[in-house]
TORKOL-139452 format. One record per residue: residue number from 0; residue in one letter; x negated, y, z negated of N, C-alpha, C in turn. Coordinates in nm, 2 decimals, decimal comma. Atoms other than C-alpha are relative to their C-alpha. Layout:
(NUM; "A"; (X; Y; Z); (X; Y; Z); (X; Y; Z));
...
END
This chain:
(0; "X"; (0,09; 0,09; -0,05); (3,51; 2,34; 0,44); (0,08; -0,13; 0,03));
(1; "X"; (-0,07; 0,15; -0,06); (3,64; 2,00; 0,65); (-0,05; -0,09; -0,15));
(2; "X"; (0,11; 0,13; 0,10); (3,60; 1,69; 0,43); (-0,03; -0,05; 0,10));
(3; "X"; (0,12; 0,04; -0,06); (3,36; 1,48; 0,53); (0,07; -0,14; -0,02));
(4; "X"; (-0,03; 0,18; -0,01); (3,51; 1,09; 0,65); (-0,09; -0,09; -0,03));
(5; "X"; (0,15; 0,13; 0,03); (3,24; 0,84; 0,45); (-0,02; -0,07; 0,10));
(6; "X"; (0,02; 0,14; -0,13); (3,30; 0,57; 0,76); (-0,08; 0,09; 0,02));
(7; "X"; (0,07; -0,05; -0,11); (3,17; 0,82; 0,96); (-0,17; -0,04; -0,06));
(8; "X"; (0,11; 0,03; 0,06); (2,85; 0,83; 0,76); (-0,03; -0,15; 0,04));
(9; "X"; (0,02; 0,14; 0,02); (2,84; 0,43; 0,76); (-0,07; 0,00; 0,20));
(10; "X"; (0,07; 0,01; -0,14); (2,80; 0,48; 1,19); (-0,11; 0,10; 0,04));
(11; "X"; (0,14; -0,09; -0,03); (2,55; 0,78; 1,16); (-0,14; -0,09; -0,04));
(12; "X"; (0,11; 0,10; 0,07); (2,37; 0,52; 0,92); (-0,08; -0,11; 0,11));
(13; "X"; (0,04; 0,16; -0,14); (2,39; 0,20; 1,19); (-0,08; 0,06; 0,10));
(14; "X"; (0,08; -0,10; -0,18); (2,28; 0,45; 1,51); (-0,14; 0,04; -0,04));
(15; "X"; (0,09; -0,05; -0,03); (2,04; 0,61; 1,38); (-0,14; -0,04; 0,04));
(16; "X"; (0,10; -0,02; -0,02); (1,75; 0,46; 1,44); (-0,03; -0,10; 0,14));
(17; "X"; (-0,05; 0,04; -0,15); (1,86; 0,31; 1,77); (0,04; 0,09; 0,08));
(18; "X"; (-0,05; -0,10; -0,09); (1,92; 0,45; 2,11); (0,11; -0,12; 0,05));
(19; "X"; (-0,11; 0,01; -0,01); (2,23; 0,22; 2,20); (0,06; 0,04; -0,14));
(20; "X"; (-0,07; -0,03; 0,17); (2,49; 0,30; 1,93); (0,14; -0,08; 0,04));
(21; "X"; (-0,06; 0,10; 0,01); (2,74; 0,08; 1,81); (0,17; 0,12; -0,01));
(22; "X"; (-0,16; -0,08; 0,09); (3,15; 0,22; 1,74); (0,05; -0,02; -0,11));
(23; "X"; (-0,08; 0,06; 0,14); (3,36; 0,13; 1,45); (0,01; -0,14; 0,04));
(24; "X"; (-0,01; 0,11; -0,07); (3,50; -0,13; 1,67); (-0,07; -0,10; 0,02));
(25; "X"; (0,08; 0,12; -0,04); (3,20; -0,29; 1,80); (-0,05; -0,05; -0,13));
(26; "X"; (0,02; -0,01; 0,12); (3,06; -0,26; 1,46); (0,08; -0,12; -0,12));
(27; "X"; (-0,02; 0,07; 0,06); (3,30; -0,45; 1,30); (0,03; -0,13; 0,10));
(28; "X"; (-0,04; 0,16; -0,15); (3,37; -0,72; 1,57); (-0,16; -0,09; -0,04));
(29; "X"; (0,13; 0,09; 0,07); (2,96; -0,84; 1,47); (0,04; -0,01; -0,13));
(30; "X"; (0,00; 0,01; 0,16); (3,06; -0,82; 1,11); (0,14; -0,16; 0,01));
(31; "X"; (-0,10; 0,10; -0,02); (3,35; -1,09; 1,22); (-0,05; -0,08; 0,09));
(32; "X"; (0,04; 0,09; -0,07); (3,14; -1,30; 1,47); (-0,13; 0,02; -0,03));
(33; "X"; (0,14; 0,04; 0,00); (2,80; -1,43; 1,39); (-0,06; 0,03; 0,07));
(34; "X"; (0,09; 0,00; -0,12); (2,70; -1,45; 1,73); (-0,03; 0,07; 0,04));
(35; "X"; (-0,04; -0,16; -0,12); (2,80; -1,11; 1,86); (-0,10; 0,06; -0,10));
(36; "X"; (0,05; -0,09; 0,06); (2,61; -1,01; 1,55); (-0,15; 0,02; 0,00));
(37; "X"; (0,16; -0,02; -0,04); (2,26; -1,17; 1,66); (0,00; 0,10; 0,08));
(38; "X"; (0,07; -0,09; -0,11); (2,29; -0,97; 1,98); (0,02; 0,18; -0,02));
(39; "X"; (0,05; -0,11; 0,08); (2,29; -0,66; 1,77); (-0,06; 0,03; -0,13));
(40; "X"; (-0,02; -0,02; 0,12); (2,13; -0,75; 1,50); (-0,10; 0,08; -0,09));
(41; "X"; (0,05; -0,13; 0,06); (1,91; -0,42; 1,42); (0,08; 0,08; -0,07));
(42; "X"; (-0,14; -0,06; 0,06); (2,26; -0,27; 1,33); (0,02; -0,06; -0,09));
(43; "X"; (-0,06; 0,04; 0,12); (2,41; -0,49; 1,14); (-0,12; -0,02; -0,15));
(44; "X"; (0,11; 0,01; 0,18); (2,07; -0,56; 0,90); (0,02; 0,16; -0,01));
(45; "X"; (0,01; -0,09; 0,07); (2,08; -0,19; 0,87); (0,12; 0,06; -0,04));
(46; "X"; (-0,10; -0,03; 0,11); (2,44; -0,19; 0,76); (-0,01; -0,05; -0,11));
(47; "X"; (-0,02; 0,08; 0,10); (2,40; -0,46; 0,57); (-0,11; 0,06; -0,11));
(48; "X"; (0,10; -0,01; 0,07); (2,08; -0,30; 0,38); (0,03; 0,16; -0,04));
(49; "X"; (-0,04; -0,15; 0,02); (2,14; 0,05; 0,43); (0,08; 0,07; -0,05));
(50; "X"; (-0,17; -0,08; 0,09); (2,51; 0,15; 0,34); (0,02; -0,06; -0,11));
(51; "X"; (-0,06; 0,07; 0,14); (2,58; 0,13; 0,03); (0,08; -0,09; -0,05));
(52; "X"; (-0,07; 0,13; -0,01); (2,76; -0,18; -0,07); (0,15; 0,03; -0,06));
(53; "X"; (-0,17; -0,07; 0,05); (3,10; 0,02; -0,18); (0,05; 0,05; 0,15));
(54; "X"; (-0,10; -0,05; -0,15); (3,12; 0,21; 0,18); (-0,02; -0,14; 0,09));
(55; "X"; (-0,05; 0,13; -0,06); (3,07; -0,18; 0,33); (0,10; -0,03; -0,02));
(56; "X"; (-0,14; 0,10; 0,05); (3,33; -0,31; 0,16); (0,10; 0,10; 0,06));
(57; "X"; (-0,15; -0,09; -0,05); (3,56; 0,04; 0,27); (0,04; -0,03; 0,11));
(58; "X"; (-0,02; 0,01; -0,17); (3,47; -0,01; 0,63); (0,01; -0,12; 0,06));
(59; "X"; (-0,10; 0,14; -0,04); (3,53; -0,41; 0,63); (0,14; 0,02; -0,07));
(60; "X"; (-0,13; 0,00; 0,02); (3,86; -0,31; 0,47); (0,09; 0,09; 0,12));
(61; "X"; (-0,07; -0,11; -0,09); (3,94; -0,02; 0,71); (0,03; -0,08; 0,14));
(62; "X"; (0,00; 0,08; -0,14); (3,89; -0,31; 1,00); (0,06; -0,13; -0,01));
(63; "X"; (-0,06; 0,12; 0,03); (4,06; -0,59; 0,83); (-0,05; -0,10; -0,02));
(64; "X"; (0,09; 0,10; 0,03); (3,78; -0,76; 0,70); (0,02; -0,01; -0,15));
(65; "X"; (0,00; 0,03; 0,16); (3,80; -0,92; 0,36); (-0,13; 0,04; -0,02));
(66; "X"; (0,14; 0,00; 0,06); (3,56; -0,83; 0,16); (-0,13; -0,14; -0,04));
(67; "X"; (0,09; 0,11; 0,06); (3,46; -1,19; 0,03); (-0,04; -0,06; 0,15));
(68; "X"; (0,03; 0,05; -0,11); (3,44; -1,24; 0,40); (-0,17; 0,04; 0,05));
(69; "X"; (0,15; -0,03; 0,01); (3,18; -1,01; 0,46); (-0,11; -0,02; -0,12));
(70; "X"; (0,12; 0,00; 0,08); (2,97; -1,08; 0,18); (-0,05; -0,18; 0,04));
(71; "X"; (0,01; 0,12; -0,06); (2,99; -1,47; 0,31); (-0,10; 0,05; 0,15));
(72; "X"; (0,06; 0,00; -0,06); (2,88; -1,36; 0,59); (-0,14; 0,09; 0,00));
(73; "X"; (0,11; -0,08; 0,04); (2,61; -1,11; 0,46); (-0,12; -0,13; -0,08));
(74; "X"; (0,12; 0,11; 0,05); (2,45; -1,42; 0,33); (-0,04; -0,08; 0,08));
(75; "X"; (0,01; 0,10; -0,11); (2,49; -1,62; 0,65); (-0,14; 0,09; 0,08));
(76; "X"; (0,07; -0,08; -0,07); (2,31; -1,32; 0,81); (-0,15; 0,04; -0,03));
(77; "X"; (0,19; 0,00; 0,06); (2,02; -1,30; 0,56); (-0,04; -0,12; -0,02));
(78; "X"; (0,10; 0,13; -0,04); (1,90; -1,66; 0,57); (-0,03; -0,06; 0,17));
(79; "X"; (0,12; 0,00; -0,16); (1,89; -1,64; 0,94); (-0,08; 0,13; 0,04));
(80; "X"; (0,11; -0,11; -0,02); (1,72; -1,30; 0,93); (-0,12; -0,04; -0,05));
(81; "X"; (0,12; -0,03; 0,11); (1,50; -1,36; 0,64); (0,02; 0,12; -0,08));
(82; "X"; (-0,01; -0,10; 0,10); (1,60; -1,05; 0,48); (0,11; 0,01; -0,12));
(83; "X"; (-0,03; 0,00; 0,12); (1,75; -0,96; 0,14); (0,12; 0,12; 0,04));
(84; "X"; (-0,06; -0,08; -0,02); (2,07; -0,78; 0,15); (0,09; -0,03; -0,13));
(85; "X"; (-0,02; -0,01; 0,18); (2,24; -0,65; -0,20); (0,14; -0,08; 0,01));
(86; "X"; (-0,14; -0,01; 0,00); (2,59; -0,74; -0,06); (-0,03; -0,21; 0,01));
(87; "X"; (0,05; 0,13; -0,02); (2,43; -1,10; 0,00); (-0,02; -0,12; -0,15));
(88; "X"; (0,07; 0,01; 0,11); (2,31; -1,16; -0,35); (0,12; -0,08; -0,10));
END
């Protein structure tokens, strides 16, 4: 049986419940610009909420995102959302 790539999981997670879908790429490019992250930001709250906060931190590592970066920004993102996000906290 293939293994199974966790990332992958993290972008079945973001798409699913959208009909555009995001890539790895675009994916992390909002997770490194604020702005870019309003104009998708169904995605990113449901990374930020949804994926577990160990495969966040693999897939801002896999894209050259610090970790303490995204969680700075996981906070920036929930007091302009309004929402609660674990990686936030």
């Amino acid at each position: 049986m293939p293994e199974v790539d966790p990332l992958a999981s993290v972008l079945t997670t973001v798409n699913a419940p959208y009909r555009d879908e995001l890539g790895a790429p675009e994916l992390a490019a909002c997770l490194a610009d604020f702005e870019l992250a309003k104009n998708h930001s169904g995605h990113v709250s449901t990374f930020l909420g949804d994926v577990p906060v160990a495969l966040q931190v693999e897939f801002a590592l896999a894209h050259g995102l610090a970790p303490h970066r995204l969680a700075s920004f996981a906070a920036k993102f929930s007091e302009w959302s309004g929402e609660t996000y674990p990686l936030a906290e």
